[in-house]
C-alpha positions as CSV (number, residue, x, y, z in Angstrom):
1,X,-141.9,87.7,119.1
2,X,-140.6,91.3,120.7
3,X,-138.3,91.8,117.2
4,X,-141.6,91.2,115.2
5,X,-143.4,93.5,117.5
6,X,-140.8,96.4,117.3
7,X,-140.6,95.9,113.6
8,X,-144.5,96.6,113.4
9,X,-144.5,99.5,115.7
10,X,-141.8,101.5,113.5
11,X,-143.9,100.8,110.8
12,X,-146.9,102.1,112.0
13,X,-144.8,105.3,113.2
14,X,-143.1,105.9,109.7
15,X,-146.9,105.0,108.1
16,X,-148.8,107.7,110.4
17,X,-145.6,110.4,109.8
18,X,-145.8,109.9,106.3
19,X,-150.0,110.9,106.4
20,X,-150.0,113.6,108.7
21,X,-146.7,115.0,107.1
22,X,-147.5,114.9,103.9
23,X,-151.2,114.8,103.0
24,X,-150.8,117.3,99.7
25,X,-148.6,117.7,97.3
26,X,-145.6,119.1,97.7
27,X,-145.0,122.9,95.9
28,X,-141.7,124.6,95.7
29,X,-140.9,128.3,96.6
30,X,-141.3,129.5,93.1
31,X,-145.1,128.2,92.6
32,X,-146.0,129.5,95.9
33,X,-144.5,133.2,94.8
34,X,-146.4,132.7,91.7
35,X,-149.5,132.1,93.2
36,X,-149.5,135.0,95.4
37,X,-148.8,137.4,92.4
38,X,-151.9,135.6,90.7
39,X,-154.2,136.5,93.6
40,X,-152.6,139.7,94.9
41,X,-156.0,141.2,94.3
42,X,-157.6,139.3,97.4
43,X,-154.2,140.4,100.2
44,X,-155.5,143.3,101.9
45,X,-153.8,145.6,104.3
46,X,-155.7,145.8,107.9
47,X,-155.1,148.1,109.9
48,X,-157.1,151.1,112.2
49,X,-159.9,148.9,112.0
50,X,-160.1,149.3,108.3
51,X,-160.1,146.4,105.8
52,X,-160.0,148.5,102.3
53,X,-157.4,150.0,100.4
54,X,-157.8,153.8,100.5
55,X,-157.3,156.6,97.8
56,X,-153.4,156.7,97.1
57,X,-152.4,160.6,97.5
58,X,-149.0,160.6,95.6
59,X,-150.2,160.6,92.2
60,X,-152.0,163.6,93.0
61,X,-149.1,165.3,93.8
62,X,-146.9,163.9,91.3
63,X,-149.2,165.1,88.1
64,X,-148.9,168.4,89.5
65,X,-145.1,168.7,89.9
66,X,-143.1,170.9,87.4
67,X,-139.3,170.8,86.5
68,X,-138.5,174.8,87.0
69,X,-135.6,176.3,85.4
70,X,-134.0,179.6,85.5
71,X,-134.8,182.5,85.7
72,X,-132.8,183.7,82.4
73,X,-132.1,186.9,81.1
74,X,-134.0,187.2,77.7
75,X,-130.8,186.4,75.6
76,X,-130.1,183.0,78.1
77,X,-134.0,182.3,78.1
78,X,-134.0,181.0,74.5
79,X,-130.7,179.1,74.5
80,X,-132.3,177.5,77.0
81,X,-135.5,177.1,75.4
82,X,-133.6,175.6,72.4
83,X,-131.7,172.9,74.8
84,X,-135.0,171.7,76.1
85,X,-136.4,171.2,72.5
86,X,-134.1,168.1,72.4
87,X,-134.8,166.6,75.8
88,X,-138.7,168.0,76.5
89,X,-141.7,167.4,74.2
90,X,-143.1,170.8,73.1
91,X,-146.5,170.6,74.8
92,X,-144.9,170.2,78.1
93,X,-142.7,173.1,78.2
94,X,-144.0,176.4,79.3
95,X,-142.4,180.0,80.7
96,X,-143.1,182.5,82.9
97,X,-142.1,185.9,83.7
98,X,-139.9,185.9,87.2
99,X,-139.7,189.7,89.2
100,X,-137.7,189.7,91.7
101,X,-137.9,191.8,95.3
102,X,-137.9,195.5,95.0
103,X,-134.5,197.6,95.8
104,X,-134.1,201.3,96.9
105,X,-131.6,203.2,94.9
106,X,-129.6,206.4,96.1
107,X,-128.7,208.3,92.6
108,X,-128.5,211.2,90.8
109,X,-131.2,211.3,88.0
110,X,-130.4,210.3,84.3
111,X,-128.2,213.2,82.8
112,X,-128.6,214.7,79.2
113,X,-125.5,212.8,78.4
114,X,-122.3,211.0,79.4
115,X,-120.1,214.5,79.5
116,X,-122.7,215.5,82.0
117,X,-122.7,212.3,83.8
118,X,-118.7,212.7,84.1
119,X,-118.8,216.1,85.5
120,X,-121.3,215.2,88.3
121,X,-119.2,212.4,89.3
122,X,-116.4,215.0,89.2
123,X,-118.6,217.0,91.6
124,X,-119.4,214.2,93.9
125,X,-115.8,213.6,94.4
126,X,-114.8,217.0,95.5
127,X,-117.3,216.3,98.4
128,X,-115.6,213.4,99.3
129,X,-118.3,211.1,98.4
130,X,-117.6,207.9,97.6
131,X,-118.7,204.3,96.3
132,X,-120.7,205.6,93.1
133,X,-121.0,204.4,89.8
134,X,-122.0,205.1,86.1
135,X,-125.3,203.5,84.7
136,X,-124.7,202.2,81.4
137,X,-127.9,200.6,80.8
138,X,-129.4,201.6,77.3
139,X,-133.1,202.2,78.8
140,X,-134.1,204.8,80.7
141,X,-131.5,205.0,83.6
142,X,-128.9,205.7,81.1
143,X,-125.9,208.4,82.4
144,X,-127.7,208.7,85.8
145,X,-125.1,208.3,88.7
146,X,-125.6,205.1,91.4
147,X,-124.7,205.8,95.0
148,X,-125.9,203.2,96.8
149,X,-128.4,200.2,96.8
150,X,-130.4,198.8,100.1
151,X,-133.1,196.6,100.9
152,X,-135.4,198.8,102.1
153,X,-136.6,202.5,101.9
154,X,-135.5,203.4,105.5
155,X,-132.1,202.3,104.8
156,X,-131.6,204.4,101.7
157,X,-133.4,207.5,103.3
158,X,-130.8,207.5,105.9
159,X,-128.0,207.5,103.4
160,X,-129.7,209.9,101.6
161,X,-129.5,212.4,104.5
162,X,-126.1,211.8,104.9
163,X,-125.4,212.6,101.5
164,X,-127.4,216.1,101.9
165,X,-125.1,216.9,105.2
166,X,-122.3,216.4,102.7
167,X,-123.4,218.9,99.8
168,X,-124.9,216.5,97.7
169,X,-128.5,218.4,96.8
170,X,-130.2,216.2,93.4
171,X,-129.7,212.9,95.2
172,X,-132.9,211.2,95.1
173,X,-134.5,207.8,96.4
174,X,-135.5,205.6,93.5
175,X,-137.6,202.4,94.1
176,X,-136.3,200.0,91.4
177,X,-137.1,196.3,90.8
178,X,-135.0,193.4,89.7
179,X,-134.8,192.7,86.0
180,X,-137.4,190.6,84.8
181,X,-136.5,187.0,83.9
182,X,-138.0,183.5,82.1
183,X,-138.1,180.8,83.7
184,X,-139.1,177.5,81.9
185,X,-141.7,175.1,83.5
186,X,-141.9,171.3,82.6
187,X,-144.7,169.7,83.5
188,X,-144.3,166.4,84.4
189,X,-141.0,165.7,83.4
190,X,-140.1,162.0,84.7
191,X,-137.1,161.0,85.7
192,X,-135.6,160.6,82.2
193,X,-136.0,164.0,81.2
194,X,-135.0,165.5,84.8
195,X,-131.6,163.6,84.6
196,X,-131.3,165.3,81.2
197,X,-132.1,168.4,81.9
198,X,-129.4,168.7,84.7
199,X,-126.8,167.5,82.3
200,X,-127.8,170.9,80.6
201,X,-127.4,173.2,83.4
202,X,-124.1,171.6,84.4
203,X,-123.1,171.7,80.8
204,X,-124.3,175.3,79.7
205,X,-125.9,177.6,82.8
206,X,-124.2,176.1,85.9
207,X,-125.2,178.5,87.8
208,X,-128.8,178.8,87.2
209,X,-131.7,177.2,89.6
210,X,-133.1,174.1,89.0
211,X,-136.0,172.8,91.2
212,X,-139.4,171.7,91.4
213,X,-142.7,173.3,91.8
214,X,-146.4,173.3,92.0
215,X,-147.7,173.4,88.5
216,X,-149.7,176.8,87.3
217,X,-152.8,175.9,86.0
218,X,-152.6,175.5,82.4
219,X,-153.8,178.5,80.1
220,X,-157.2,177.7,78.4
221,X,-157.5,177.8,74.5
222,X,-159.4,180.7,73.0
């Protein structure tokens, strides 16, 4: 009578385990994954009191960005137009015009020519001035006679007076600005194009800038 009465008491056990253990249907990792893709639309984020997804900021930011490159002298700027041609799409690719910060020159105007040039030099010389240079440029510097280049006015005022003490009387301050360059703009470039874009610095202008910026508005059609 006690066996028959343990035997039904394990069974009731095993029967009551087996309801409250497993009243549905058993679902393996991968349905359960698959259901939460199907209704990601109802998982929400709380936090801060708030239940809704806000605005997302990045892609904002993101359309805005453009791939900069250079600035290149004009013969560089279209080599470098042409290698973008192959990586770019045409309506993304735009240039500007790049000035850089002013310099103060110490020189000896433009002569009438280079004999002139020479003879000044010459001169400069026997006053035991030194550290000057021909400019070669073909524009309107050419044959003058460079003494000195500084950052700002005071600086090359300074020298200049120096220069007087010494003998040296057509000296003059000049206030020159870098050569202009082009820099290309790509708007938007992904990351696709950006990876191929650096394989075209590296491989033909290593030592030209490469970096991102904010966009300029686009030019409207006339």
């Amino acid at each position: 009578m006690t066996r028959w009465l343990v035997v039904m008491l394990l069974a009731a056990n095993v029967l009551f385990g087996l309801v409250v253990g497993f009243g549905g249907p058993a679902r393996s990792p991968d349905a359960q994954l698959l259901e939460l893709q199907m209704n990601a639309q109802q998982v929400r984020v709380v936090g801060g009191g708030q239940d809704r997804p806000g605005p997302v900021a990045v892609s904002a930011a993101v359309s805005s960005a453009c791939l900069a490159w250079g600035p290149f002298a004009r013969a560089d700027a279209a080599r470098a137009r042409e290698l973008l041609a192959a990586v770019a799409p045409a309506e993304a690719v735009s240039s500007r015009e790049v000035i850089g910060a002013g310099a103060w020159w110490v020189a000896l105007p433009p002569q009438k020519s280079l004999a002139d040039a020479q003879r000044k030099m010459a001169e400069l010389k026997a006053l035991g001035v030194s550290g000057y240079s021909l400019v070669e440029t073909a524009d309107e510097w050419q044959n003058a006679v460079e003494l000195g280049v500084f950052a700002d006015e005071a600086a090359a005022r300074e020298y200049l007076a120096r220069l007087q003490q010494s003998g040296v009387r057509t000296a003059r301050v000049i206030e020159r600005q870098a050569p202009v360059g082009v820099q290309w703009l790509v708007r938007e470039p992904g990351a696709v194009v950006l990876a191929r874009v650096l394989e075209l610095k590296q491989a033909n202008f290593p030592g030209s800038a490469l970096g991102t910026i904010g966009c300029p508005p686009p030019v409207p059609a006339r």
